[in-house]
GUBAMAR-650349 format. One record per residue (C-alpha): y, z, x; chain; residue in one letter; residue number from 1. Coordinates in pm, 1 decimal, always signed. Layout:
<nodes>
+----------+----------+----------+---+---+-----+
:        y :        z :        x : c : r :   k :
+----------+----------+----------+---+---+-----+
:        Y :        Z :        X : A : a : NUM :
...
+----------+----------+----------+---+---+-----+
</nodes>
This chain:
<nodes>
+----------+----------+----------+---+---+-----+
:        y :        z :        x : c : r :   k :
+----------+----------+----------+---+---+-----+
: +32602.0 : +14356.3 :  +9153.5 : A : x :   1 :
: +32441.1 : +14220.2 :  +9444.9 : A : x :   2 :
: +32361.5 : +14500.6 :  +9718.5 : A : x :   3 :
: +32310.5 : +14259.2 :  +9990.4 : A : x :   4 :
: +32149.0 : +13938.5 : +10062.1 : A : x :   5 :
: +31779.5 : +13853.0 : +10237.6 : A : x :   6 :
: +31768.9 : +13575.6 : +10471.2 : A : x :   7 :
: +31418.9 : +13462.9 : +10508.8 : A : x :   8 :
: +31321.2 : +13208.8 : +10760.4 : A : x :   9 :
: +31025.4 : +12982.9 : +10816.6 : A : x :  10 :
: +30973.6 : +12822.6 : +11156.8 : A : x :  11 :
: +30736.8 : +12587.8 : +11298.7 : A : x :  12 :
: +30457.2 : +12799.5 : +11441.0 : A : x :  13 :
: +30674.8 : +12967.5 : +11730.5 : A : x :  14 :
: +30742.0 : +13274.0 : +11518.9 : A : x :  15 :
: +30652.4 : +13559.4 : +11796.5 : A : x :  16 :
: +30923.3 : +13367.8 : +11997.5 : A : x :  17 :
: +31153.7 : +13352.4 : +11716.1 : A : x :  18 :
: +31169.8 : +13730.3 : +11702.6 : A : x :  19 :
: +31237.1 : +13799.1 : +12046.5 : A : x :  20 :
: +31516.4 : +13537.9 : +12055.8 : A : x :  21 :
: +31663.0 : +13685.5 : +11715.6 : A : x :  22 :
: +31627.4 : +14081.5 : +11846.8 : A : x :  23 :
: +31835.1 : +13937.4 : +12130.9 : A : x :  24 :
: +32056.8 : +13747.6 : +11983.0 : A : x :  25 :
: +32175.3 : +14040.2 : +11729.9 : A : x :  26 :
: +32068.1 : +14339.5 : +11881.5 : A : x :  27 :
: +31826.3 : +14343.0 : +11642.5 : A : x :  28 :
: +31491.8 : +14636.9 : +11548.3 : A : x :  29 :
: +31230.3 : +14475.2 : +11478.9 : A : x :  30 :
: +31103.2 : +14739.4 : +11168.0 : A : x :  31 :
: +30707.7 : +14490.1 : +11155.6 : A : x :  32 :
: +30579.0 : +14202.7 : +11298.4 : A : x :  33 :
: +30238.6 : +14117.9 : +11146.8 : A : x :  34 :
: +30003.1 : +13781.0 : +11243.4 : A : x :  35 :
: +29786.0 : +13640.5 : +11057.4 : A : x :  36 :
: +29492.7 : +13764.7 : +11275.3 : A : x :  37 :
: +29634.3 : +14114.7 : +11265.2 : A : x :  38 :
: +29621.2 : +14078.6 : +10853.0 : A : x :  39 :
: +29354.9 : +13861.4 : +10761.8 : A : x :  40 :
: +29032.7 : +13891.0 : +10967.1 : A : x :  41 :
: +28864.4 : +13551.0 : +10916.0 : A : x :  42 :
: +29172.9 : +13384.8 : +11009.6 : A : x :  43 :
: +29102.9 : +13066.4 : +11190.0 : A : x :  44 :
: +29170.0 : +13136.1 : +11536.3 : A : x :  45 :
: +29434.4 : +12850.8 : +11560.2 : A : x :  46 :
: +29673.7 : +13053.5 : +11314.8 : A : x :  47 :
: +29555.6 : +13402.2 : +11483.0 : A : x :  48 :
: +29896.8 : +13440.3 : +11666.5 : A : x :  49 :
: +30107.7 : +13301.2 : +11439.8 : A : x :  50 :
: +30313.8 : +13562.0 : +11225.0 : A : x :  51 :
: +30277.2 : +13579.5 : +10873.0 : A : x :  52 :
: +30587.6 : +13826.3 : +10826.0 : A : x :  53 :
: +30839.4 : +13969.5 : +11075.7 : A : x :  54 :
: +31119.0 : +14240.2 : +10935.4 : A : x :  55 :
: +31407.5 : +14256.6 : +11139.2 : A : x :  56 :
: +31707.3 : +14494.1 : +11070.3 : A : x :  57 :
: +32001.3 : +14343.9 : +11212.8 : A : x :  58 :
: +32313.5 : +14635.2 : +11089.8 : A : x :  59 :
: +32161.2 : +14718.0 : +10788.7 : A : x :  60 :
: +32061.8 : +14346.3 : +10665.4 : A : x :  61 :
: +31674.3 : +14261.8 : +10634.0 : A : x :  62 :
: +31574.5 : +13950.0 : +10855.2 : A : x :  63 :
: +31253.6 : +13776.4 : +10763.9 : A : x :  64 :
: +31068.1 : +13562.1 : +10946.9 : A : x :  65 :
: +30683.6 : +13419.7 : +10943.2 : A : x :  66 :
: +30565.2 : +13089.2 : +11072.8 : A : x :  67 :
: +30482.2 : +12762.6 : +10895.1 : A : x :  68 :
: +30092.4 : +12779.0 : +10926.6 : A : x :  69 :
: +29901.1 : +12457.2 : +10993.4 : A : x :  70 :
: +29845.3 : +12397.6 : +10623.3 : A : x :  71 :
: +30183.9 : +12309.7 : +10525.5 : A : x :  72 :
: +30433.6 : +11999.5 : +10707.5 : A : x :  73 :
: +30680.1 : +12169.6 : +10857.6 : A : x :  74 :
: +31082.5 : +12052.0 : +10752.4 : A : x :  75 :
: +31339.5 : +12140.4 : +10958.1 : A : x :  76 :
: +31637.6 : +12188.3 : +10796.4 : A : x :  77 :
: +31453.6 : +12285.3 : +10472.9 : A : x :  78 :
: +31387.0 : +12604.4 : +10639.0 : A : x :  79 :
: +31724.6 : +12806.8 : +10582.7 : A : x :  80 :
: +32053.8 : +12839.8 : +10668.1 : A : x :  81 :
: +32277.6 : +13138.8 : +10658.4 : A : x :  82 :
: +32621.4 : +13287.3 : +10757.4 : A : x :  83 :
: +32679.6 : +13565.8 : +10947.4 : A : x :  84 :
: +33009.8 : +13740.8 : +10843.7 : A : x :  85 :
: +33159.3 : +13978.3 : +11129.9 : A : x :  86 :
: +33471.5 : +14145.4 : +11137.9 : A : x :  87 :
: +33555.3 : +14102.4 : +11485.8 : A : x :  88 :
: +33622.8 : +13771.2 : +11645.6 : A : x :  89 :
: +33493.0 : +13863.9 : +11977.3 : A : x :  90 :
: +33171.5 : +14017.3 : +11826.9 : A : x :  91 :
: +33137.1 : +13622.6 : +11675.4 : A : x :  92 :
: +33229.1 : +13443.8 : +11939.0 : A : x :  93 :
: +32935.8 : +13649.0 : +12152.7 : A : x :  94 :
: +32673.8 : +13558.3 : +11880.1 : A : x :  95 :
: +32748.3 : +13219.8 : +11915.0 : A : x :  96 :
: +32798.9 : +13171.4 : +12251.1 : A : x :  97 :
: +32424.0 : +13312.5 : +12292.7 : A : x :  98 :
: +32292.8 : +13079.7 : +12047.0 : A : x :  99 :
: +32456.1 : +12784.5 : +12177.2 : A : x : 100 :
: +32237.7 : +12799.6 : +12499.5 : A : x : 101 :
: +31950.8 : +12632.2 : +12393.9 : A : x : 102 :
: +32096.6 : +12500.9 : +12051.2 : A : x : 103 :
: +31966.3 : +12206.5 : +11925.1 : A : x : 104 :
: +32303.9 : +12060.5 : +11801.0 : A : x : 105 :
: +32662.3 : +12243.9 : +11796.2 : A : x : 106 :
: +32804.2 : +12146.1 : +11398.1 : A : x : 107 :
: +33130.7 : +12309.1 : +11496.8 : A : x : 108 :
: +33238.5 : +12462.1 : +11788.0 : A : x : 109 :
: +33357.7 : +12824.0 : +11784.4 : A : x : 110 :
: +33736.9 : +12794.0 : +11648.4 : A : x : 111 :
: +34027.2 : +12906.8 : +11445.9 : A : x : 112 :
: +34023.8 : +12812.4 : +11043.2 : A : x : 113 :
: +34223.6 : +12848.9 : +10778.1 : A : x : 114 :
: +34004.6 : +13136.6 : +10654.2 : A : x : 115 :
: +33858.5 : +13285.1 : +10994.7 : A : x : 116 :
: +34029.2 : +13358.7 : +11346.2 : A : x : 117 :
: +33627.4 : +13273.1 : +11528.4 : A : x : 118 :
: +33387.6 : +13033.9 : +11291.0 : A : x : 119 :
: +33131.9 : +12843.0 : +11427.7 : A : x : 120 :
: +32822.7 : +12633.7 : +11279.2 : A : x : 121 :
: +32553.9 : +12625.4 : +11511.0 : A : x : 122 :
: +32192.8 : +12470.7 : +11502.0 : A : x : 123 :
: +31982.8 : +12678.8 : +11717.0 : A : x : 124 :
: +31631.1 : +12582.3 : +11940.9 : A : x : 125 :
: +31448.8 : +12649.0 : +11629.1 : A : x : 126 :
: +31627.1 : +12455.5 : +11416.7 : A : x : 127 :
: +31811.5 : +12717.4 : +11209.7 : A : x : 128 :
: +32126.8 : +12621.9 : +11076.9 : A : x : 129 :
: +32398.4 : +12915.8 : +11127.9 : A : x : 130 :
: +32740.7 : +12967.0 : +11025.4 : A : x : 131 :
: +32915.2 : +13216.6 : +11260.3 : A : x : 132 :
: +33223.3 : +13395.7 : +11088.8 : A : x : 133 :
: +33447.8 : +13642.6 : +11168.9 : A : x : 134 :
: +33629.2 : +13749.1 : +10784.8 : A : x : 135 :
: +33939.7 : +13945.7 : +10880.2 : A : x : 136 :
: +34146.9 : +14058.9 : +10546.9 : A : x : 137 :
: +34486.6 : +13962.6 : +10573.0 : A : x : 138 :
: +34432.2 : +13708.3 : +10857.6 : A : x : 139 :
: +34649.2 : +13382.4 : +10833.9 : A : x : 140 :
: +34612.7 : +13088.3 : +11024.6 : A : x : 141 :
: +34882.9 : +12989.3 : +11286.8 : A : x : 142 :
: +34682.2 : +12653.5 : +11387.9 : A : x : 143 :
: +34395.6 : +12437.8 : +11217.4 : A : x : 144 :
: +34152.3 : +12240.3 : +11464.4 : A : x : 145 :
: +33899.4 : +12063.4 : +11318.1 : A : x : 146 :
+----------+----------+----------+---+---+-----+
</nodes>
């Protein structure tokens, strides 16, 4: 039985930024944030600030984070995607709302679905893909938009 599930995601070298926005975002504690100056200490200084692993704890689920590195191309979209699953639609629609400020692209506005009163698919400023969804047991839909 799976206990719960990790998200890990890698962005492109503005990891310390990435934190703040995602402690924000979902109230998040940030439980470590280590760079790869902090860790290693003949890191080059180019990659001295960037992180080499973050641990949020958003409600009980484990956030990671660390940045690309300037060894490795960075691919958006190859970074990670999750879904969010809330059980209040006004809780969802608050998430998304704050990620849609500087989002890169909106997928699917926040709306009514067959299976969720509030879903949303949002790609934020960093480029991470996110499914906003608000699973309410017994909910029917009245009206589908898509």
């Amino acid at each position: 039985m799976i206990k719960s599930l990790e998200l890990y995601l890698v962005t492109d070298n503005n990891g310390l930024e990435a934190v703040d926005f995602y402690k924000e975002v979902f109230d998040a504690e940030v439980v470590s944030c280590t760079t790869f100056g902090q860790a290693i200490p003949d890191t080059p200084e180019e990659n001295k600030n960037l992180v080499l692993n973050a641990n949020l704890n958003i409600g009980g689920i484990r956030l990671q984070l660390s940045d690309n590195g300037s060894g490795h191309p960075y691919v958006q979209g190859m970074n990670m995607t999750a879904c969010i699953q809330l059980d209040d639609a006004e809780e969802a629609k608050a998430i998304f709302q704050k990620m849609e400020k500087e989002a890169q692209r909106i997928d699917m506005p926040m709306q009514e679905t067959p299976w969720s009163p509030a879903y949303g698919i949002v790609v934020d400023k960093f480029g991470m893909t996110w499914q906003i969804n608000t699973e309410i047991e017994g909910f029917v839909s009245e009206t589908v938009t898509f």
